[in-house]
C-alpha positions in Angstrom: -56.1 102.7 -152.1 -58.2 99.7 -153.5 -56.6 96.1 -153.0 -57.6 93.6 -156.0 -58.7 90.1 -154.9 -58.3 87.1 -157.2 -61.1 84.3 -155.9 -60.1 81.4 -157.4 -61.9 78.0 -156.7 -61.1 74.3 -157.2 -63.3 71.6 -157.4 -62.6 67.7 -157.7 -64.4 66.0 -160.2 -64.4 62.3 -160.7 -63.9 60.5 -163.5 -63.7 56.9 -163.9 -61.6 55.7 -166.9 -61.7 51.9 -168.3 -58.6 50.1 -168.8 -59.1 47.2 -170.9 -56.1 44.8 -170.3 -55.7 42.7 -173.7 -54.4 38.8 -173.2 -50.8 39.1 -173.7 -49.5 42.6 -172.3 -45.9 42.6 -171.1 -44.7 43.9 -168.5 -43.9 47.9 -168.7 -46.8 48.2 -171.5 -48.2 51.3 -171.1 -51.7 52.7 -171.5 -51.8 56.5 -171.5 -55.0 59.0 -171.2 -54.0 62.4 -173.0 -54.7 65.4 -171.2 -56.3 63.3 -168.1 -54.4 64.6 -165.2 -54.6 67.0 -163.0 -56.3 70.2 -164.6 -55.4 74.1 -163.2 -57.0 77.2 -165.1 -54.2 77.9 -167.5 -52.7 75.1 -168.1 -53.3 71.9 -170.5 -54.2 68.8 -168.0 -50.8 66.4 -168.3 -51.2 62.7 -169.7 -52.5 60.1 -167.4 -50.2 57.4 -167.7 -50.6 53.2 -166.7 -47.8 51.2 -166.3 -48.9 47.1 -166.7 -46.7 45.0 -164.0 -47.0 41.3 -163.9 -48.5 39.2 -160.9 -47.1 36.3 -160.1 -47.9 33.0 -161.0 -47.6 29.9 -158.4 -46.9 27.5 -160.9 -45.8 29.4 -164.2 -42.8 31.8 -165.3 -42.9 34.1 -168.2 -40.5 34.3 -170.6 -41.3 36.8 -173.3 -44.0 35.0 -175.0 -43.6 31.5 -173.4 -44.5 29.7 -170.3 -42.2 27.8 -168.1 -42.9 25.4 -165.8 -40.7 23.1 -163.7 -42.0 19.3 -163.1 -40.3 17.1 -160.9 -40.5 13.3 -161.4 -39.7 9.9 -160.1 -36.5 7.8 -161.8 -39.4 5.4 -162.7 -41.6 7.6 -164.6 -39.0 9.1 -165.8 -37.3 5.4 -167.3 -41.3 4.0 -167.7 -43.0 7.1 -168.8 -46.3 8.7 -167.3 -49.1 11.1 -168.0 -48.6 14.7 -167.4 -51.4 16.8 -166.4 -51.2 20.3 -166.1 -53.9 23.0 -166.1 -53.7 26.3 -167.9 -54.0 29.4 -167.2 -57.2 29.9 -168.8 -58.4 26.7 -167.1 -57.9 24.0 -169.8 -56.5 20.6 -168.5 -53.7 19.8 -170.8 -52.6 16.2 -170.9 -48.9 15.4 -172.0 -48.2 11.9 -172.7 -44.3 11.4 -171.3 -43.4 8.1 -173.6 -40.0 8.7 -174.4 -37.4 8.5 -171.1 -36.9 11.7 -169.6 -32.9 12.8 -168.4 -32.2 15.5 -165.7 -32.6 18.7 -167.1 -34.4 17.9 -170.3 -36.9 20.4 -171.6 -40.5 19.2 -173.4 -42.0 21.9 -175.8 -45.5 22.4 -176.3 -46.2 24.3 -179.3 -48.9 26.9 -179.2 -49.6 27.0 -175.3 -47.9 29.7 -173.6 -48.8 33.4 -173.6 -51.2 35.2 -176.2 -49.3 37.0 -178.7 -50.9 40.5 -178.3 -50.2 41.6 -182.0 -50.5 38.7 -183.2 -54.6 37.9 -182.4 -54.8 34.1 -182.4 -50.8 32.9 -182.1 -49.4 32.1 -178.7 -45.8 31.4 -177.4 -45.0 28.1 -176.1 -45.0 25.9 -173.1 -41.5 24.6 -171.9 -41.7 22.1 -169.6 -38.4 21.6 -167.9 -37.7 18.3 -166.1 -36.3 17.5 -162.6 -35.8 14.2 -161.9 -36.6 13.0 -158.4 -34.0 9.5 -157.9 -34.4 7.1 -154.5 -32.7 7.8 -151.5 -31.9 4.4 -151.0 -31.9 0.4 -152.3 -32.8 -2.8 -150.6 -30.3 -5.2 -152.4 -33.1 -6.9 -153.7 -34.2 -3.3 -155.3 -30.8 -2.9 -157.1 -30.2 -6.7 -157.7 -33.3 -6.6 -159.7 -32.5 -3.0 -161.2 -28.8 -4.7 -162.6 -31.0 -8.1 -163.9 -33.3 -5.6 -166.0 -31.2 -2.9 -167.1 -27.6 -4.4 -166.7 -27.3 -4.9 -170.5 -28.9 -1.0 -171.7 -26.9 0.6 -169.4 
């Protein structure tokens, strides 16, 4: 009686495969390699498939194509006005005049400064800029004497 003996021998072989992430991917874009995965004799190799997840941001939200950030403020430069300087994410310094008065809660737009549009090459979402306004803990009669003098008829 003869036995048969089937020698079969694996090997690992490296590979290294380039993922070039384009400005504007969304979360759950995927990036798939066909016929990258593991390979057995026999069998077609299955897809290799990358999932994009978002880091993130200290500063900055994403909302679909826009940015969101939250800026807190005094009462006065929110009554008197101020400039707003904010940093990008791709390092510009963007300065925001603030000249009309600014409520609780309101929300600035900035046209054209949020998140690359990735079909879109050259069109970006916006930047929202949503306001919290920081009032005094307390008045010296003096303080709100004054405050009724100046503002006692707008009010």
């Amino acid at each position: 009686m003869r036995e048969q003996f089937s020698c079969s021998k694996s090997r690992t072989v490296e590979e290294i495969l380039t993922i070039e992430i384009k400005p504007g991917w969304k979360k759950g874009t995927k990036i798939t390699f066909p016929e990258k995965g593991n390979q057995e004799p026999g069998v077609i190799p299955a897809d290799l498939i990358f999932v994009v997840d978002e880091k993130p941001h200290a500063l900055y939200k994403r909302d679909g194509n826009d940015l969101v950030v939250n800026q807190e403020i005094t009462l006065l430069e929110a009554l008197a006005g101020k400039s707003l300087d904010l940093t990008t994410l791709d390092g510009r310094n963007l300065v925001i005049p603030l000249t009309e008065i600014i409520k609780p809660g309101t929300e600035m737009v900035v046209q054209n400064e949020g998140m690359p549009i990735s079909k879109e090459p050259g069109k970006k979402g916006n930047l929202r800029i949503k306001f919290d306004v920081r009032y005094p803990s307390r008045l010296t009669a003096e303080q709100k004497a004054d405050l009724r003098r100046v503002l006692g008829g707008v009010l």
